[in-house]
C-alpha positions as CSV (number, residue, x, y, z in Angstrom):
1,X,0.0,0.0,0.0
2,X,0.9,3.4,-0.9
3,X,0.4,6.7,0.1
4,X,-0.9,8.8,-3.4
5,X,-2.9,11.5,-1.9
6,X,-0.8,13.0,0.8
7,X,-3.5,16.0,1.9
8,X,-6.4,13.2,2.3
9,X,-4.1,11.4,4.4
10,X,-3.0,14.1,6.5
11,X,-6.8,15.6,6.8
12,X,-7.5,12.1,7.8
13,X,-5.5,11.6,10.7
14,X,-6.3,15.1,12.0
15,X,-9.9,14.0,12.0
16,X,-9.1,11.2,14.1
17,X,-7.0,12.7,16.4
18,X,-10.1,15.1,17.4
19,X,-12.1,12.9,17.3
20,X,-10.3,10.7,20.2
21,X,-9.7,13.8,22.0
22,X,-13.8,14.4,22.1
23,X,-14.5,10.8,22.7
24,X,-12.2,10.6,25.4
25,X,-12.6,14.4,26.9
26,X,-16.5,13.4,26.5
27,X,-15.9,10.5,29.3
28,X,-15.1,12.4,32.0
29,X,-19.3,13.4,31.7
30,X,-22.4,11.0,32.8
31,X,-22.9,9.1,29.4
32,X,-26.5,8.3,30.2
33,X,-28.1,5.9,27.8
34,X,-29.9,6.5,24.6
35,X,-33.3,6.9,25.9
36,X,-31.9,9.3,28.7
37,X,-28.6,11.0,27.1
38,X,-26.2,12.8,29.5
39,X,-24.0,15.2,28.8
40,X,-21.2,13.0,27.5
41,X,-23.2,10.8,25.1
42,X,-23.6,13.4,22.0
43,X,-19.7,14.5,22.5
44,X,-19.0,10.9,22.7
45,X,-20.7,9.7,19.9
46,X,-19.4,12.7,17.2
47,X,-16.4,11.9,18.4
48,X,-16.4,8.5,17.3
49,X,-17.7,9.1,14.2
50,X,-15.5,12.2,13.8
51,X,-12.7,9.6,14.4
52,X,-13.8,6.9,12.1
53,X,-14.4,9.3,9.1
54,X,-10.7,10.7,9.5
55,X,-9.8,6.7,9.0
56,X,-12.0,6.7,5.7
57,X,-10.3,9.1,4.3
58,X,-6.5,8.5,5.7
59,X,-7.7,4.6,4.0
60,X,-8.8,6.2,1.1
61,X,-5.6,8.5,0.5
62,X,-3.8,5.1,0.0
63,X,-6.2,3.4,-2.4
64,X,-4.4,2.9,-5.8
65,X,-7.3,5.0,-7.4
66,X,-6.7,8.4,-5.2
67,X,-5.0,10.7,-6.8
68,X,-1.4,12.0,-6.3
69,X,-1.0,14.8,-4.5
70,X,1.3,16.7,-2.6
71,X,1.1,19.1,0.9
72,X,1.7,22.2,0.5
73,X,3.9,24.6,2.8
74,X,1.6,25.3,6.0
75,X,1.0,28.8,5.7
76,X,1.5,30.3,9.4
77,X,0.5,34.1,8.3
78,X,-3.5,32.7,7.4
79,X,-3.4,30.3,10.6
80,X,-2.5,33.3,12.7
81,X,-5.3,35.8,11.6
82,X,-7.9,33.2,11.6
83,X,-6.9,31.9,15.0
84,X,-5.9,35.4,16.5
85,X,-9.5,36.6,15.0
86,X,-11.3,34.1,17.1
87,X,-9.8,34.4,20.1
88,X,-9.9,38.0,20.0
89,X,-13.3,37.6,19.4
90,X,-13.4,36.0,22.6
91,X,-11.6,38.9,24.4
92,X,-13.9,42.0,23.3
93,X,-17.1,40.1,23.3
94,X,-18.5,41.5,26.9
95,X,-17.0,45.2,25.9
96,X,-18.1,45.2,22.2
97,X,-21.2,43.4,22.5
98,X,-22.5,40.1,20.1
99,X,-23.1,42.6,17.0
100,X,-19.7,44.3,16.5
101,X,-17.8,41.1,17.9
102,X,-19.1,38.8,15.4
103,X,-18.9,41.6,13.1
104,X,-15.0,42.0,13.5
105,X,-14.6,38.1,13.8
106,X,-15.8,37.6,10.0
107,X,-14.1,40.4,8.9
108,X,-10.7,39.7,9.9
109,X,-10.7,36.4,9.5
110,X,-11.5,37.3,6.1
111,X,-8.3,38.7,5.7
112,X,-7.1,35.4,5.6
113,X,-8.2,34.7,2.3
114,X,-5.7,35.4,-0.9
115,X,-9.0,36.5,-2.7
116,X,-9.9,38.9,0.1
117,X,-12.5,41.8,-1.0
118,X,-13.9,44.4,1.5
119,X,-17.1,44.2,0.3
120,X,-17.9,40.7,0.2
121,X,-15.8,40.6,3.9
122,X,-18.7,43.3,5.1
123,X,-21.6,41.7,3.4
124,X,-20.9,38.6,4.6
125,X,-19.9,39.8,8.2
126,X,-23.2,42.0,8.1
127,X,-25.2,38.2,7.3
128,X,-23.8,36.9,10.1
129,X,-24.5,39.2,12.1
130,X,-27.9,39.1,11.4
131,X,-28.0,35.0,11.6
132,X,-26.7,35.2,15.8
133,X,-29.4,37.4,16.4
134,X,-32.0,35.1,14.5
135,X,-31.1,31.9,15.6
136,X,-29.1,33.0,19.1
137,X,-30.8,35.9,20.4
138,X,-34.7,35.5,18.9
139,X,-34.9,31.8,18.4
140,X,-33.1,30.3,21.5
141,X,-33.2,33.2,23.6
142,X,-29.7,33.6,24.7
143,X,-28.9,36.5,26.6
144,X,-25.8,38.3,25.4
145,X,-24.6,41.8,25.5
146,X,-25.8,42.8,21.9
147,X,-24.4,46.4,21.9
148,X,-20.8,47.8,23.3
149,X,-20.8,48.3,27.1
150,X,-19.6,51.8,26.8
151,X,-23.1,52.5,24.6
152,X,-25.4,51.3,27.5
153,X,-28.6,49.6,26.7
C-alpha cells in the first residue's frame, strides 16, 4: 500500500485525532443511555464518528485509485489571523457586544483569504451578524450583551 494523496491522508489523521480527544474528553461526563442522554453521550458519539471518518479518508488516500498529490507549505501568516480573529473575538465580546464582535470576527478572519475583497468581507460579516441574532438571540433566547458596554442599553 501506498500513500498517493498526501492531503487526504493528512486531513485524515487530523480527523481522528479530534475525534479521540472528544470521545475521550467526552468521558469524563455522565454518558447516560440512549433513551436518557447525559452530557457525555452526543460528544461521545461525534467523536467517534468524527474519528472513524478521519480513518475513511486516511484509508482512502492510499487506495491505488486516489489521486497523487502533494502538501503544500503550511502557511502560518493565514493560521495566525484566523486563530488570532477568534480568540480575540473572545476577548472583546463583553466590551463590544455580540453585534460588533461577530462583526469584527468575519471580517478579519476574512483577511485570511488570498481573494480577500472588503465588500464581500462586510456583506458577509453584516449576514452573520444578522443570523446570531435570529437563531441566538430570537430563536433560542440567549442573553448576550448585543451592543458595546460603553453604549449602554
Amino acid at each position: 500500500m501506498q500513500l498517493k494523496n498526501k492531503q487526504d491522508f493528512w486531513s485524515g489523521i487530523m480527523f481522528v485525532a479530534l475525534g479521540v480527544g472528544f470521545a475521550l474528553g467526552a468521558t469524563n461526563y455522565s454518558m447516560g443511555t440512549a433513551a436518557r442522554m447525559g452530557p457525555g453521550y452526543f460528544p461521545f458519539w461525534l467523536g467517534v464518528l468524527l474519528a472513524l471518518l478521519g480513518a475513511i479518508v486516511s484509508l482512502g488516500a492510499m487506495s491505488p485509485k486516489a489521486q497523487d498529490t502533494e502538501v503544500e507549505r503550511f502557511d502560518w501568516k493565514i493560521a495566525i489571523i484566523i486563530i488570532g480573529s477568534v480568540a480575540l473575538c473572545g476577548v472583546v465580546f463583553d466590551f463590544l457586544g455580540v453585534y460588533l464582535s461577530v462583526f469584527l470576527l468575519v471580517f478579519l478572519s476574512s483577511m485570511a483569504s488570498h481573494q480577500f475583497s472588503w465588500k464581500v468581507a462586510g456583506l458577509t460579516g453584516l449576514f452573520l451578524v444578522l443570523f446570531v441574532w435570529l437563531a441566538f438571540v430570537k430563536g433560542l433566547g440567549l442573553i448576550f450583551p448585543l451592543w458595546p458596554s460603553f453604549i449602554g442599553s
